[in-house]
N, C-alpha and C positions, 0 to 999 in steps of 0.2 A: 642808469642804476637808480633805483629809488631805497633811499634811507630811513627809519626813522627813529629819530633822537627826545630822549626825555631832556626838557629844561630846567633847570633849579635858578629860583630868585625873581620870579617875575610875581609879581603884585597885584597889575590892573591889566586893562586893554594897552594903556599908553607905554608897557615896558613890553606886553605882547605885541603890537608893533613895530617897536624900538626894536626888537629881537630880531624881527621878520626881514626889516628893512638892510639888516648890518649883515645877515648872511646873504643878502639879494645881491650885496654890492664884491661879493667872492667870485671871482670867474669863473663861469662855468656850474654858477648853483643856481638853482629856480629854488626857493623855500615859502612852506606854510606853514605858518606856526597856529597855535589853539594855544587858549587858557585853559581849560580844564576839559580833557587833560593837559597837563603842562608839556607837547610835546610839539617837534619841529620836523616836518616830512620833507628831505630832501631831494630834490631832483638831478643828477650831473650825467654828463658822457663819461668822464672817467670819475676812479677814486677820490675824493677830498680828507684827506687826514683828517682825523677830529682832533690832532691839537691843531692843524691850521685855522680850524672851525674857532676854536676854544680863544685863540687866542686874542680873534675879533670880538669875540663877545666881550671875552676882561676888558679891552677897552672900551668897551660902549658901553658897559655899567657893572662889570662885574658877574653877571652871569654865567651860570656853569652847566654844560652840556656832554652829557654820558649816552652811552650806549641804553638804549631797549632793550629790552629781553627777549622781545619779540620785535626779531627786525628781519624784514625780508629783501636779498634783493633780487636784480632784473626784473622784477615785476610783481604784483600784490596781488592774490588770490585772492584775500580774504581780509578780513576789519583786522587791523591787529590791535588787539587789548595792550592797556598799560598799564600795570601796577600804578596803584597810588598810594601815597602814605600817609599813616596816620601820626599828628604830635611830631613830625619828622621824622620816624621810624620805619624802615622800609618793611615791604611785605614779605612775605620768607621766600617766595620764588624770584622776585627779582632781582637782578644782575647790580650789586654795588660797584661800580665803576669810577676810578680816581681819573680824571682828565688829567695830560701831559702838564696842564700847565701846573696842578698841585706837588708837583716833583719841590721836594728838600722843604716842604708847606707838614705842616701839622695837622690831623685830621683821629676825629673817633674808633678806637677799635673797636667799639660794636653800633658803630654808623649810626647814632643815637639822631643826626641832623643830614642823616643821608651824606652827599658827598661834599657838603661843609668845609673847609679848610682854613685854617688858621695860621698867621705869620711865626707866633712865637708860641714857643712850648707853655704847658699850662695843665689843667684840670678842663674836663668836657663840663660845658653850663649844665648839661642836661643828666648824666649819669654820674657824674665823676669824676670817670676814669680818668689814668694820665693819656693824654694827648698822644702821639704816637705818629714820628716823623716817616713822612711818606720818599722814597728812594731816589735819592738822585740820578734818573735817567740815562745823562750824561757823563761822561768823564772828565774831570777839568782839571789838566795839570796845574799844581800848586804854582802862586807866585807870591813872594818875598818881598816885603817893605820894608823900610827903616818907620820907626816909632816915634823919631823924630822929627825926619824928611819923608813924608807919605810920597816927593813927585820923583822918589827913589823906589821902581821896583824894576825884580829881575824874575828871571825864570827860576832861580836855586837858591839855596840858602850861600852866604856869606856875611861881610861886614859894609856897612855904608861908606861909600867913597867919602864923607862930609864930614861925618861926625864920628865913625869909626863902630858906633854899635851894632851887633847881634843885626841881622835882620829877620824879620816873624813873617811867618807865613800871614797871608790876607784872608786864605779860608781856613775855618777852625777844623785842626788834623784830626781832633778824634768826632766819632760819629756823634749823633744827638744822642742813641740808644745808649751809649757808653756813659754818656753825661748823667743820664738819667738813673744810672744804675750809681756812679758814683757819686752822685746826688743822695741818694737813698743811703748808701753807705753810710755816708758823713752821719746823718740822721741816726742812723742804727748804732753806730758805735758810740754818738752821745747820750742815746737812751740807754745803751747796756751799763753806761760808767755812774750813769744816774738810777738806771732801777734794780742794779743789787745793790746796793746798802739799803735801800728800801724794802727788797726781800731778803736781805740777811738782818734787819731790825726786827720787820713781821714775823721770822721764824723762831725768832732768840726767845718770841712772847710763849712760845711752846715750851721751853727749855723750866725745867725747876731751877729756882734760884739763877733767875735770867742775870747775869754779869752787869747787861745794861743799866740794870736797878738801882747798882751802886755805885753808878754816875749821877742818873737823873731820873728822873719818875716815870713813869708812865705817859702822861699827859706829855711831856715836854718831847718824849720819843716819838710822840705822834706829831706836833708840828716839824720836826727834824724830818720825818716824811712826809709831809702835807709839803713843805719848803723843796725837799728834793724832786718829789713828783710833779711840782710846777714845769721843768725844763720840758720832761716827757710827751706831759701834755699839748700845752700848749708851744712848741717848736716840734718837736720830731714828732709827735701824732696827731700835730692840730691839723695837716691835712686831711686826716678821717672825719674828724669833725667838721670841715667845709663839706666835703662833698656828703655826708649822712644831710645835712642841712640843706645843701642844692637839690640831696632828693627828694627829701620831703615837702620841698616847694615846687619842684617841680614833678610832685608825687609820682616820679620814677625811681621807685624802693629799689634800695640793691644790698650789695653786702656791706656796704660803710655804712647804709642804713640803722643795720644790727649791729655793729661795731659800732656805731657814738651811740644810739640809745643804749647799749649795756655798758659799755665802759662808761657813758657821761651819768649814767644814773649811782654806777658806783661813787664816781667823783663827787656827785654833788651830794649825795648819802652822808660822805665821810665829811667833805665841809662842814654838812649841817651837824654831824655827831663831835667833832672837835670842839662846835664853836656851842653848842647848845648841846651838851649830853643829859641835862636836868628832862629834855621834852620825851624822852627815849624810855621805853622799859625795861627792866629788868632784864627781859632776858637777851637784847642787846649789848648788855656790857658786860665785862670783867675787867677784875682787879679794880674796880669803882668807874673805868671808863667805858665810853661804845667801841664797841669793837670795828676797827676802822677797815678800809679796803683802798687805801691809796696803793698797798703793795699788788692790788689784782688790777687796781686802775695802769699801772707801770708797767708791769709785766705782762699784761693783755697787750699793750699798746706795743711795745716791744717786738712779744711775738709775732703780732699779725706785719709791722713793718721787717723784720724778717721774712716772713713769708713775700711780700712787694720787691722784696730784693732778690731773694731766691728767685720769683718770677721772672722779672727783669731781665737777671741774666738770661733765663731758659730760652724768654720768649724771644731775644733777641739772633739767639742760634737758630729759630724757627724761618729766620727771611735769611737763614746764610744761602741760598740757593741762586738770590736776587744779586746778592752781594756778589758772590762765585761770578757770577755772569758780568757785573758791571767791571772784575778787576778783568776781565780776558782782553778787553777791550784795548787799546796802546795809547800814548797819550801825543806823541810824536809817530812823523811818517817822513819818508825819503821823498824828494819831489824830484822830477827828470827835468830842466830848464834849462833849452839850448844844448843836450847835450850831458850839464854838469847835474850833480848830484845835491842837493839842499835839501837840510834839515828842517820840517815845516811842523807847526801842532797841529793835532788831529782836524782842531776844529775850524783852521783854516784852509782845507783842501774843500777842491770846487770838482763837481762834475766833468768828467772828460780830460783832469790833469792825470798826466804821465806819473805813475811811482815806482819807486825798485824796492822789491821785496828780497832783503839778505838773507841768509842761513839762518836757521832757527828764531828771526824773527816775526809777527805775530799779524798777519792782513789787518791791515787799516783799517781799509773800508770794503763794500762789497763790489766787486766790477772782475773785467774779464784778462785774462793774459796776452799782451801784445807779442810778445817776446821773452824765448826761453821755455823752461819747462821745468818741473820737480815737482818732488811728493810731498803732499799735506794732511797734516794729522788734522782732522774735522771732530774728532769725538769729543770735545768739549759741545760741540754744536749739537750734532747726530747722537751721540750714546756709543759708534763702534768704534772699536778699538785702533782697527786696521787702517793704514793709512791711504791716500788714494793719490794716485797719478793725476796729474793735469799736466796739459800742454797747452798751444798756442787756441786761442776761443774759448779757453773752457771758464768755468764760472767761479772764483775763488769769492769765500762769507767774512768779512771781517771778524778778527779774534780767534780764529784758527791759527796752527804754527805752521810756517815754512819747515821742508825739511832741510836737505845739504845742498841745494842748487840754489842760484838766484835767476830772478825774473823781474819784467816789469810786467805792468798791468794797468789798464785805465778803469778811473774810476767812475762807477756809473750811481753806485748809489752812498752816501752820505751822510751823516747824524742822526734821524730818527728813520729815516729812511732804508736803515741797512737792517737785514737780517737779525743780527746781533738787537740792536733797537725796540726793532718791533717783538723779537722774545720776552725781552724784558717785561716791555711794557704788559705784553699781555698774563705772563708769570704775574706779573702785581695784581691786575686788575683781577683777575683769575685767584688769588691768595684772601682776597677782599670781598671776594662776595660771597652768599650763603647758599647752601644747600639746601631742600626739600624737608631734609629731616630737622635741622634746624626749629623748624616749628615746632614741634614737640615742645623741645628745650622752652624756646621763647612764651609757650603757650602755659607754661610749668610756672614759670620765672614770674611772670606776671602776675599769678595770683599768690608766689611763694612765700614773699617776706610778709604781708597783712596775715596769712597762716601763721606762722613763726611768732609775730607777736601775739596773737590771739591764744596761742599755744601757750608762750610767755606768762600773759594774763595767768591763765585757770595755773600752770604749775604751782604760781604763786598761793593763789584761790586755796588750793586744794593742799598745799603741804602747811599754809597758814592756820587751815581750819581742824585737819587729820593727821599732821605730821607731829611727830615726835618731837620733846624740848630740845633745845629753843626753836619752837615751828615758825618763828618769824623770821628765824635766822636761815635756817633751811628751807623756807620759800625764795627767801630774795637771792639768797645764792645759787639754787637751779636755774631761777627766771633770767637771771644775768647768764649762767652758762645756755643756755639754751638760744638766746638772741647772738650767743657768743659762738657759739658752733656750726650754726647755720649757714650755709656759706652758697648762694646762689651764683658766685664766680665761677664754680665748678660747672656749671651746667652752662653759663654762657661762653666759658672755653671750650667746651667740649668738641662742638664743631668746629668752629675757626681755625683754632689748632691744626689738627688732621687736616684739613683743607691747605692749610699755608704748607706747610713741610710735604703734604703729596704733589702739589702742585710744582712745588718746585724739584721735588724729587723725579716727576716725571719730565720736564724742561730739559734736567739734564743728563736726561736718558730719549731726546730729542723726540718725546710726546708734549706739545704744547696744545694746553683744556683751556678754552676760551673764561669758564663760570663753574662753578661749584655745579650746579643742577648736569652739567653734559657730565661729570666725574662722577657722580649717585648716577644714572642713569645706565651708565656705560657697566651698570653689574647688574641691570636688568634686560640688557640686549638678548635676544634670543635667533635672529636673523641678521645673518653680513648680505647686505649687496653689496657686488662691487663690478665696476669696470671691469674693462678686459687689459685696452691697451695705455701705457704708462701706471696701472694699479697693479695685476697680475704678471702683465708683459715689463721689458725696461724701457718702453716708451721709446726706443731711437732705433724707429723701422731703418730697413734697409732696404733697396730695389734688389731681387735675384736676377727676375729678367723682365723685357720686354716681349712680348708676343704681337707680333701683326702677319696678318690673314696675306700682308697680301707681299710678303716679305721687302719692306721698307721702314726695316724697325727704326732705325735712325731718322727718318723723317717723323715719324708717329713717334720717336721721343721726342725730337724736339719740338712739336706740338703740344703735345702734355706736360712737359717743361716749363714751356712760354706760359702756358693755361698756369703753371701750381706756382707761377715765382710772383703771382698776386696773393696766395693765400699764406694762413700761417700754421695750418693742420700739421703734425710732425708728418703724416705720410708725403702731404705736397713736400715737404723739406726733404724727402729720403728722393724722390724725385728729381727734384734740384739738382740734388747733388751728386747724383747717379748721373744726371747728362752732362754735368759739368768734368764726370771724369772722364767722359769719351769723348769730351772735348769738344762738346754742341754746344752752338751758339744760340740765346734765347732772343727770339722777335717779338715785333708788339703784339697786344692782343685787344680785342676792343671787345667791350658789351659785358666785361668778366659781374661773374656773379658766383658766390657761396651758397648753396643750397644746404641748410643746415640738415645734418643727419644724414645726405644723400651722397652731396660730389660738388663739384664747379663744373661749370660750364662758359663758352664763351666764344668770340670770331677769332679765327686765326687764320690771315692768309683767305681772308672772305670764306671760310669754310667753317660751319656751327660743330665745336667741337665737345663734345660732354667725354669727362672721367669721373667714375663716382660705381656705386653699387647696384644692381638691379632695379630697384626702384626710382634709381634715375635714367636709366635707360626706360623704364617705364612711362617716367614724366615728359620726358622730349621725344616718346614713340619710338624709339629706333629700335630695329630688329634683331636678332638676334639667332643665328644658323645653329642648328643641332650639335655640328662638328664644334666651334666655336663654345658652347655650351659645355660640352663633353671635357673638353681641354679644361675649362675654368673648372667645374667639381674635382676632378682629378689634382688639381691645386690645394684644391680648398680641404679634400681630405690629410692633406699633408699639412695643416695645419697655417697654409699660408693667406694672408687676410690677400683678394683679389677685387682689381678694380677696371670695371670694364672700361672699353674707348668705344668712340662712340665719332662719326664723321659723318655730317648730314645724314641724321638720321640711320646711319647702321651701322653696327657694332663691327669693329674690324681688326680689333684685337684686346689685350688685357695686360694687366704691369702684375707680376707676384711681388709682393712683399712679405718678406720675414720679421718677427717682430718675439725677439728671444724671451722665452719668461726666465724672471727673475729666480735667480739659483734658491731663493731663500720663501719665494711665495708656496711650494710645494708641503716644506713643513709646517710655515704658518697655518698655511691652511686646514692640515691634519691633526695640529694642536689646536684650532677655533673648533674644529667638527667634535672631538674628544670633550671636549667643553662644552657641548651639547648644542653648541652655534652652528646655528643652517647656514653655510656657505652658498649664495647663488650668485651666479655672474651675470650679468646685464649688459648686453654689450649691440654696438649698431652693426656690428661684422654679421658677414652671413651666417647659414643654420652650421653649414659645414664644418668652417672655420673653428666655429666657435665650439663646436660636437670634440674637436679634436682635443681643442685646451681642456675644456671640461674632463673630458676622458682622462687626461693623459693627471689630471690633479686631482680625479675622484670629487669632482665636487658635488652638491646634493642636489642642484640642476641648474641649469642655464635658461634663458629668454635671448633668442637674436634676431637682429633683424629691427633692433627697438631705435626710436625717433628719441629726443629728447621727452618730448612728451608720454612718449609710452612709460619708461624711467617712472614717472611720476606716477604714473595711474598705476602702474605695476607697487609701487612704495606706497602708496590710496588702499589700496586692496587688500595688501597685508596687514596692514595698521588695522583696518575693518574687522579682520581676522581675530584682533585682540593681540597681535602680535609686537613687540618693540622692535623696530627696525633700525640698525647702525648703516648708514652708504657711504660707502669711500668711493672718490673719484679725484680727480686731476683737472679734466678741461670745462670750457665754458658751457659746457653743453650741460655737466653735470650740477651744475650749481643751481637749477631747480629741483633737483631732484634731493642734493645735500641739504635745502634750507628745507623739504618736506618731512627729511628721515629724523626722528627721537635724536638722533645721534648723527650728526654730518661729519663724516673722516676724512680734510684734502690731504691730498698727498704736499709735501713743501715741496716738491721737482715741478707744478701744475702751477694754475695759474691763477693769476690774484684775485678775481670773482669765487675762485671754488673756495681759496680760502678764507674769505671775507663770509661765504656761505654757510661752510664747518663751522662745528661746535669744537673739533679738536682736529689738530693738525699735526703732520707726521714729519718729524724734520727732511727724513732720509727718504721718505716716497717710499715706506716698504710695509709691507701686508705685517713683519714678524713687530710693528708699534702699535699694530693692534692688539696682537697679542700680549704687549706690556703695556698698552690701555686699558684692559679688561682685568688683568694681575693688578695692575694698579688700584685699577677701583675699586676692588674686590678686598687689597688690603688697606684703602682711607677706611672703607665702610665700615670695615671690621671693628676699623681701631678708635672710629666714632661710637660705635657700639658699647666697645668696652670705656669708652670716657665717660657717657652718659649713666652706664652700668656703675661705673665706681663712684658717680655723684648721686643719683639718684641712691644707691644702697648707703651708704656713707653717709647724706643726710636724714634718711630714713634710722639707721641703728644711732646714729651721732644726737639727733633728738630724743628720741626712745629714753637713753642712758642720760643724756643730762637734767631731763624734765624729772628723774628718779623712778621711773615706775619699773627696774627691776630693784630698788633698792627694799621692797617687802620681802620679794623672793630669794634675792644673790645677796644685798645688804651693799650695792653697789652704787655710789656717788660721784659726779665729773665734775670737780673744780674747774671755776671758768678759766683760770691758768691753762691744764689740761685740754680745753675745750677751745684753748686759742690758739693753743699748739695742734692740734688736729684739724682747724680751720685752716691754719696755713698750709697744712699739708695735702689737705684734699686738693688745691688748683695748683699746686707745686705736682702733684701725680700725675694729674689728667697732662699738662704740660710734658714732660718728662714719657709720659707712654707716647704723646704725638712724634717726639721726639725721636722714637723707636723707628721710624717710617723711614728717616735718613739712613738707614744700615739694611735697608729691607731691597733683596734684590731682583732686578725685573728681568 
């Protein structure tokens, strides 16, 4: 398998070697690293996790290694490009990717430093934003300490044996997300206690015969709010004010931008009008003073941290998907030792340990049933509802429920390693990167806030010079509302949003989307290929019979036997097991070989034995009689995939195999065709065969008789065409042809190349997730559509009205109060409609 991996944090040549050298010493890896681009090409026989990858880098210096965007495997056709970044900023098509090891780490939500991550919660250097903790992969059951005695912990809560106290948990119970909202809270409730009497002073000034008068003066009413709007400022909104400031030095304008320069300009207006009202005109003041804005500075600042809290909450229901999936998980397992039953945590069980799965308790890990049998509800996994029988071999997924039987089962795969795991992860990574359309947004964003102030500017210009008295009064309060209304948050939620809650929305309706770009794409597919057998079919052929020429079917099984119990094709396995039930012994064989697309071949019994398809009886010459011929079509129009035999050189009989299509591919199908999706199968079975399946599902055509390569040239062809191609497959064969298609579909019943190859993966191995693939994508897009639609309009009418230019015509004005309340409400919407997408059904 060839790999290749974007690097982050390399400097010079000497940490590009230092890179190179630290994945060389991984078993099983050949690596090439480059500086520019900053990428690492790797070589292995089998899989290497990128957190196994990830985890040697952090120790040799820190370095962090993600996925490409363009990654091929089994083999590289072509140069593959790598996005670069500018200022740290990724390109809108590339895949932002968290490595395993940023799990429960801090990192940017709009990847301002790429995949950056930080220890503790915070403010981004570069945009801002709050920081924004990344999901702990893992599950870790809580453990308990004493406060006083730390080398006192247990698995549950109680009292310390020593000193008798409380004991506290050692990881903190609530989320980071939760902290951060009731962080915000705190803030919020001391600006509200602080900025009304500040807005009930400012308003009394409208009141005739203001009450407050005949307390105290004017003047002394304004440092009473100059004193109260101290707390506002500087504690509960002087975070606006750092990051307006980190932008503008690191001239990454955003919306705190516009929020400290119009609130800070109010604030410092009104200092200077308290402390020096002699410098001021007339028509700045009444009742002898200037007229102040501490109460717009308070209540701007107010409202917009309402709006951070309102978000807060929203945003954090957007990763309940990720959440959903990490509680399915169990934290405790049953272990089988000697016989006895012990209670083990999750994260102590080893490969190959014995466990017993009780009634309505929830698979551990993933592995297979030793003993026993019962029904498992998968649809937390898969999406369907119905529950499924397993018995002894069959494959139970960690986080699925037992139903009323118990069983044991051994464990084959483990902590990141299990199904459950690898979802997650990719639900995250998947939630985090950006879509295609994205750019727009970004492309907007960038020149948005220098427009906005320049806007700013002339309001001011122009109501100073032409506005009605007091025109100075009435420039500087649009120019404030106007910096104030502006809200370029809206346009950088717009995507991400949509993106995080579809993705997870389809997770757990058992479609898992590698990236944002395969989710946009997948609503411009206009052509399915797909496989035949394990995509269309249910992948677990069966032998109906043997045929031999020369009636000695049981010796010519168990020749082809011996021949298939080297391979690991499902048909050799249907073989297998077919001699096994008639109770044929398997002998050696010598010379075996896989002839990919064709058959095996091999000695048995000093006799050259080939089973495979026509074109392997082609390859090794053997003949093939008319009668013999005539029998295999007559199979093959019934629909059965047929594979000839072949004994020094002549064909001497043939195996049928049946191979049931799937009860549920017939309608998927007729609902992709109805959607205007060209259904075409692709498959290496012969014409006949494959004439029959097509037939019998109406499809819009078929190609058989295809090599892997052919796959490819046939998915070459159509793209030429100008066409968008989605391939769904399952086995090895299909995984150049999945990394060629717009859109690669592995089936999750297939095998871990094809899914490494996909862009989007089907939990349940069934045609009808593609159909809630292309539903799905159809309503992220939608609902990007309309988030971009209601920022885009919103700060188009929301400037319009605050800069005053319908106030000639309508007589129409936006206090910047008003226009801070419509700022928070613009990315509290967009939010709140992504929202909409968790109720949306597939």
């Amino acid at each position: 398998m060839i790999h290749t991996y974007r690097i982050s944090g390399m400097t010079c040549d000497g940490c590009r070697s230092k890179v190179e050298k630290t994945l060389n010493t991984i078993d099983g890896v050949k690596a090439t690293v480059t500086l520019d681009p900053p990428t690492a090409t790797v070589i292995s026989d089998k899989h290497i996790p990128i957190f196994q990858l990830q985890k040697e880098l952090y120790a040799a210096g820190k370095y962090v290694i993600s996925e490409s965007d363009a990654v091929e495997t089994i083999s590289r056709t072509k140069d593959v490009p790598v996005a670069k970044s500018c200022c740290g900023t990724k390109s809108n098509n590339e895949l932002i990717s968290l490595p395993s090891s940023a799990s429960g780490k801090y990192y940017c939500p709009m990847f301002c430093e790429g995949e950056k991550v930080y220890d503790k919660a915070g403010d981004c250097p570069v945009c801002g934003m709050d920081l924004v903790k990344a999901p702990d992969l893992l599950v870790s059951k809580s453990s308990y300490t004493c406060p006083m005695h730390p080398e006192i912990v247990q698995d549950g809560p109680g009292s310390c044996p020593i000193c008798g106290m409380d004991l506290v948990p050692m990881q903190p119970s609530d989320n980071e997300e939760n902290k951060t909202y009731i962080d915000l809270l705190r803030k919020l409730k001391i600006a509200i206690a602080f900025s009304l009497p500040v807005f009930i002073i400012s308003m009394l000034e409208m009141v005739p015969n203001n009450p407050l008068h005949q307390i105290m003066e004017t003047q002394n009413w304004n440092w009473v709010q100059f004193i109260l709007t101290l707390p506002v400022v500087f504690y509960a909104g002087w975070i606006f004010f750092i990051r307006a400031w980190k932008s503008i030095l690191t001239w990454n304008l955003n919306m705190f931008t516009l929020i400290g320069i119009g609130t800070g300009i109010a604030f410092l207006f009104s200092i200077v009008g308290l402390l020096f009202p002699e410098y001021f005109p007339e028509e700045f003041k009444q009742h002898g003073s200037v007229s102040l804005y501490f109460e717009a500075t308070a209540v701007i600042l107010t409202l917009v941290l309402l709006g951070q809290v309102m978000e807060a909450k929203a945003h954090s229901q957007t990763s309940g998907a990720i959440k959903a999936l990490l509680q399915l998980a169990p934290t405790e397992a049953t272990i089988v030792i000697d016989g006895k039953d012990k209670i083990m945590a999750i994260h102590d069980i080893k490969k190959g340990d014995l466990l017993r799965v009780k009634p309505g308790e929830k698979i551990p890990v993933d592995g297979k049933i030793t003993n026993g049998e019962s029904t498992i509800d998968e649809s937390m996994i898969s999406g369907e509802p119905i529950p499924v029988d397993k018995t002894v071999d069959d494959t139970v997924i960690a986080g699925t429920i037992n139903g009323n039987k118990s069983f044991v089962m051994i464990a084959e795969k483990i902590g990141s390693e299990t199904v459950l795991s690898q979802i997650v992860q990719m639900v995250n990574d998947a939630s985090r990167s950006r879509a295609p359309i994205q750019k727009l947004a970004d492309s907007i964003a960038k020149y948005f806030v220098p427009i906005v102030v320049i806007i700013s500017v002339i309001t001011f210009i122009v109501w100073a010079n032409f506005g009605p008295e007091p025109a100075l009064v009435y420039g500087f309060i649009n120019a404030v509302a106007v910096l104030i209304i502006a809200c370029p948050c809206a346009l950088g939620l717009a995507t991400p949003m949509s993106v995080m809650v579809g993705v997870g929305k389809g997770a757990q309706s058992g479609v898992l989307i590698k990236n944002a770009e395969a989710l946009e794409n997948m609503n411009k597919v206009n052509v399915l290929i797909t496989d035949k057998t394990g995509t269309i079919t249910e992948g677990k052929p069966s032998v109906e019979k043997v045929f031999s020429s020369n009636d000695n079917e049981l010796e010519l099984l168990q020749a082809i036997a011996s021949l298939n119990q080297y391979s690991e094709h499902p048909l050799a396995e249907a073989v297998v097991k077919y001699a096994k039930s008639k109770n044929v012994s398997l002998i050696e064989v010598k010379d075996f070989e896989a002839i990919s697309g064709k058959g095996v071949i091999g000695t048995v019994v000093d006799k050259k034995v080939a089973l495979g398809n026509k074109k392997l009886m082609e390859q090794v010459g053997a003949s093939v009689s008319e009668e013999l011929e005539t029998k295999i079509v007559a199979e093959q129009k019934l629909g059965k995939t047929v594979s000839y035999i072949s004994i020094d050189k002549i064909a001497v009989g043939f195996v049928s195999i049946s191979d049931a299509i799937k009860s549920t591919s017939e309608a998927a199908i007729k609902e992709l065709m109805n959607q205007g999706v060209e259904v075409i199968m692709i498959t290496g079975d012969n014409e006949n065969t494959a004439k029959a399946v097509a037939d019998k599902l109406h499809l819009t055509s078929f190609i058989a008789n295809c090599l892997p390569e052919d796959k490819l040239a046939a998915i070459k062809r159509m793209q030429a065409e100008g066409k968008v191609v989605a391939m769904a497959g399952d086995g090895i064969n299909d995984a150049p042809a999945l990394a060629q298609a717009n859109i690669g579909i592995a089936m999750g019943t297939g095998t871990d190349v094809a899914i490494e190859s996909a862009k989007i993966t089907l939990v349940k191995g069934d045609l009808q997730g593609i159909v809630k693939a292309i539903k799905l994508s159809h309503a992220v897009m939608g609902n990007i559509k309309q988030n971009l639609f209601f920022a885009f309009i919103y700060n188009v009418l929301g400037i319009t009205v605050a800069s005053g230019m319908l106030y000639p015509f309508f007589g129409i004005l936006l206090s910047p109060m008003i226009a801070a309340v419509a700022m928070s409400f613009s990315s509290v919407s967009v939010i709140m409609n992504s929202l909409r997408l968790r109720s949306f059904r597939l």
